[in-house]
C-alpha positions in Angstrom: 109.6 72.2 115.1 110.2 72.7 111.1 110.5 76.3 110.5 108.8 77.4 106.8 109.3 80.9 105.1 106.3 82.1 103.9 105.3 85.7 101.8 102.7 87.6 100.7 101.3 90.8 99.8 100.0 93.1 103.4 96.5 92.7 102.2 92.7 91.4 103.0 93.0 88.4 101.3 95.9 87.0 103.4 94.1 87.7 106.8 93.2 83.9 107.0 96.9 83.0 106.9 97.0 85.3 110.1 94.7 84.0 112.1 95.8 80.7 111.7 99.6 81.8 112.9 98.0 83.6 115.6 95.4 80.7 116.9 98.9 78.3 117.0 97.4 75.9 114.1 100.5 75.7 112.4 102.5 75.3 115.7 100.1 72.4 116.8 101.5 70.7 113.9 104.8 71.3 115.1 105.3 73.4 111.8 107.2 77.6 113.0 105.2 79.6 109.9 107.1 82.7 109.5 105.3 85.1 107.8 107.0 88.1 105.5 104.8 91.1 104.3 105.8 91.8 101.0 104.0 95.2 100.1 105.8 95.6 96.6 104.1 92.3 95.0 104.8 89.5 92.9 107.9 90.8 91.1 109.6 90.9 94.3 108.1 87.7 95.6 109.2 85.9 92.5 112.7 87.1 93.4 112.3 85.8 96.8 111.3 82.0 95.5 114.3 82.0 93.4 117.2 82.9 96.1 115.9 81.3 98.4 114.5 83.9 101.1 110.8 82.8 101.3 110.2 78.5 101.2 106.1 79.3 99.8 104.7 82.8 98.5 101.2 83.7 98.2 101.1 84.9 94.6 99.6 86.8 91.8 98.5 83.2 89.1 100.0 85.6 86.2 103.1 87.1 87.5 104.4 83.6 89.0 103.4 81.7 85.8 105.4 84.1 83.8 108.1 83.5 85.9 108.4 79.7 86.0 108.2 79.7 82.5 111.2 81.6 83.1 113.3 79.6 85.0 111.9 80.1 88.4 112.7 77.0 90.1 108.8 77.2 92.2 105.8 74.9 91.7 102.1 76.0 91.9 100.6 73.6 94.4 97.0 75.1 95.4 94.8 78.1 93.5 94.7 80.4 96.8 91.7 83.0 95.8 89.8 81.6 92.8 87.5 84.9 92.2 89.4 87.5 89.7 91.4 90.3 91.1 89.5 93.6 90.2 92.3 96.6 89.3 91.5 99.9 89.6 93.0 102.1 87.3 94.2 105.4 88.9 95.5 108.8 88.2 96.0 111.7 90.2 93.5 113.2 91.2 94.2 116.5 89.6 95.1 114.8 86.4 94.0 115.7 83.2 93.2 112.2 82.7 89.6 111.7 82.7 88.8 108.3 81.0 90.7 105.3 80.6 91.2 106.2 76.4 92.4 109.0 77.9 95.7 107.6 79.4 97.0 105.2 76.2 100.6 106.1 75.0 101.1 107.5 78.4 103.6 106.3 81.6 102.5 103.7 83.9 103.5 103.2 87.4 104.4 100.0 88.0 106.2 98.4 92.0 108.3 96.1 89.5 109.5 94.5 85.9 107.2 91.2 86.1 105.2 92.2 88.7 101.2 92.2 88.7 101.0 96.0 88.0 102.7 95.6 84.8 101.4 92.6 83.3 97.8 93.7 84.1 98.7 96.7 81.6 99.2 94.0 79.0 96.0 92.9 79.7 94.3 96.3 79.7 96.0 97.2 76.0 94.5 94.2 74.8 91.0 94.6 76.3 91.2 98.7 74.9 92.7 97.3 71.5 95.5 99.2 71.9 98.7 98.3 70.7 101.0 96.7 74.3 104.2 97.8 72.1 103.8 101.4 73.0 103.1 100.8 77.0 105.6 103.1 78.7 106.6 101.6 83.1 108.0 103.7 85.5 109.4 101.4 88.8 107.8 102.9 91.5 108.4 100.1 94.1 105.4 100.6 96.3 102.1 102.0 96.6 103.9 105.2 98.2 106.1 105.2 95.5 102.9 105.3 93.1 101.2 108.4 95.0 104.9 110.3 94.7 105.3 109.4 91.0 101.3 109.9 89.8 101.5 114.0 92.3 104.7 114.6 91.0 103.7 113.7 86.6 106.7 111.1 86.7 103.9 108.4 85.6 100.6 108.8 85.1 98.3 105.9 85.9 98.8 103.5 88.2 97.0 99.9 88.5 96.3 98.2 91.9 93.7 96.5 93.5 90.4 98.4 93.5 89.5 97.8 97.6 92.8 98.2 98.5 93.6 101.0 97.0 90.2 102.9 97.4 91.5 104.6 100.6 93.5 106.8 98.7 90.8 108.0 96.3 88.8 108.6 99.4 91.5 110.8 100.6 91.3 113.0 97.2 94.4 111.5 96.6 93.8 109.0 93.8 91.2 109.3 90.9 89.7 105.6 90.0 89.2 106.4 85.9 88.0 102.7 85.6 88.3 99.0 86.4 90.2 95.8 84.8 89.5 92.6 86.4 91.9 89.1 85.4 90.0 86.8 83.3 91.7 84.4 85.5 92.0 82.9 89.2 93.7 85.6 91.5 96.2 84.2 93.8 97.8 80.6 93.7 100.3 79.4 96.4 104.0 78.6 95.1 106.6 76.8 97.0 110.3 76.3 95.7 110.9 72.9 94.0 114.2 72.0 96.1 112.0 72.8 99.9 109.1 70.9 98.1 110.7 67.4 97.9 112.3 67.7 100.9 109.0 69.2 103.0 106.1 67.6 100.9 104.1 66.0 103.8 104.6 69.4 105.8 103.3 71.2 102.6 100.4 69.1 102.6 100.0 70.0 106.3 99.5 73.5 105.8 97.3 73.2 102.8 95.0 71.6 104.8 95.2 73.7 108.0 94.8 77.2 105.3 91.6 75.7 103.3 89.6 74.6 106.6 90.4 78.7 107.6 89.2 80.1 103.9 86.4 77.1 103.4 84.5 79.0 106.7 86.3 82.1 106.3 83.0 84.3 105.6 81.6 82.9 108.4 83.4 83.9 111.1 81.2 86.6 113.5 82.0 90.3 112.6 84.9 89.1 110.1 84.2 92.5 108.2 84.9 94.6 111.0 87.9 92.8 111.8 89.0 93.2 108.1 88.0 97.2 108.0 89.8 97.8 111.0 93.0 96.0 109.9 93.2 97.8 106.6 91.7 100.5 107.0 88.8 100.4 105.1 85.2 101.1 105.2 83.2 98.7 106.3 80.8 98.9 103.0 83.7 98.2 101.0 84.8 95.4 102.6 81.5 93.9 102.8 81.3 94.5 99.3 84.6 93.5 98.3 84.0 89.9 100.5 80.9 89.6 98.4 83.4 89.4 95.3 85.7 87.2 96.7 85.9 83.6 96.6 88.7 81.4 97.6 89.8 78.0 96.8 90.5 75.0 98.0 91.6 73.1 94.8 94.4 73.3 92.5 94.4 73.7 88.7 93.2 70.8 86.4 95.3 70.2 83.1 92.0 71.6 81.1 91.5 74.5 83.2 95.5 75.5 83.3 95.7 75.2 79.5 93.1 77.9 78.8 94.8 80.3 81.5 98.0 79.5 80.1 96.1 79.9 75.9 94.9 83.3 77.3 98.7 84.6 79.0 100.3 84.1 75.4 97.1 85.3 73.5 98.2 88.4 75.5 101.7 88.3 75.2 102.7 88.3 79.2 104.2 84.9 78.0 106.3 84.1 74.9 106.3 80.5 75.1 103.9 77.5 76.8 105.1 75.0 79.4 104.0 71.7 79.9 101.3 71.3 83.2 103.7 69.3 85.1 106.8 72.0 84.5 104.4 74.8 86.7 101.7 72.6 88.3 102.5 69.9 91.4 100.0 67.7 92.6 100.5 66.9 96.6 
């Protein structure tokens, strides 16, 4: 039995990595998939890939691209979820904040330097024209760390993923000002370069075990319940949100890479561009 580190973000769109460790898929294939929740994101899942504590992450396509070019020592392998990530913009509900022009030159909550929550503020400046030189970050960690730093005026908005995050503006916690969803695909699926060669044919193995689970993934009887109980949504909003959401089977062409990667330094979340085969492996 190979044992594999695996991590991703506590959220809907990893269920179908769940069910496939609980149904024993991966064990069948004599392949021990350990699973990490990793609730503060791609910052700290980047971290993960590069010393060593996670073999594959399940990843934000931005955040992990950034952080190749970088010197993370990862390959992309597969796009994971190829519909955009929709982030809601938030403040607290008391805020004075009202719009989102409302909030520019102001502090943003973000779970990490690198992480999704920050470089989706790059992408907000430049979609409100504003200039990204004056965005102001506050670490906050978690989601808990965003409701303690938005109640208590240490930041003041806060960017995460709209469904996800909706229970809290349910709650009267959370005020959704507005939306800001990646021009790109959402989620690829990184494994370190060094496990890579040495595991490639296992890789391949749970590639193909992951995509037959997403390929029918909307299909499966009362899968919206399952999903509203799990996170604790309602069910509208996950039937909504699985209307939105598409995932993938594929990974990027050279074409389709080199306009994601025209559009991360059109935006500044990268300073320099790499070559396909320095970020992109073919298995």
């Amino acid at each position: 039995m190979t044992t594999i580190k695996i991590a991703g973000v506590p959220e809907h769109f990893n269920l179908p990595w769940q069910l496939c460790i609980d149904n024993g898929e991966f064990e069948a294939e004599n392949i021990d998939l350990e699973w990490t929740d990793v609730p503060e994101g791609t910052g700290k899942l980047c971290q993960m890939l590069r010393d060593g504590s996670t073999d594959i992450a399940v990843i934000l396509t931005e955040g992990i691209i950034k952080d190749i070019a970088a010197g993370n020592p990862s390959k992309i392998v597969q796009i994971y979820v190829k519909s955009p990530l929709i982030w809601g913009i938030h403040v607290a509900s008391k805020s004075k904040y009202q719009t989102i022009e409302d909030v520019k030159d102001s502090t943003i909550a973000i779970s990490r330097i690198g992480s999704g929550s920050q470089l989706m503020a790059y992408v907000n400046a430049a979609n409100q024209n504003w200039n990204s030189d004056n965005l102001k970050f506050e670490i906050i960690n978690t989601i808990d760390g965003a409701v303690e730093a938005l109640t208590n005026e240490t930041a003041d908005y806060f960017m995460w993923e709209r469904f996800m995050t909706k229970p809290l503006v349910d709650q009267g916690i959370f005020r959704r000002i507005g939306d800001c969803p990646t021009p790109w695909p959402s989620f690829v699926i990184a494994v370190r370069e060094e496990f890579l060669e040495e595991n490639a044919e296992a890789v391949a193995t749970i590639l193909e075990i992951i995509n037959t689970t997403t390929e029918d993934f909307k299909s499966i009887p009362s899968i919206d319940r399952t999903l509203a109980e799990t996170f604790g949504q309602k069910l509208e909003d996950i039937q909504a949100w699985l209307k939105l959401t598409e995932w993938s089977q594929e990974n990027f062409s050279e074409t389709k890479f080199n306009t994601l990667q025209n559009q991360l330094l059109e935006l500044r979340i990268i300073n320099k561009k790499s070559t396909f085969a320095e970020i992109i492996k073919a298995l």
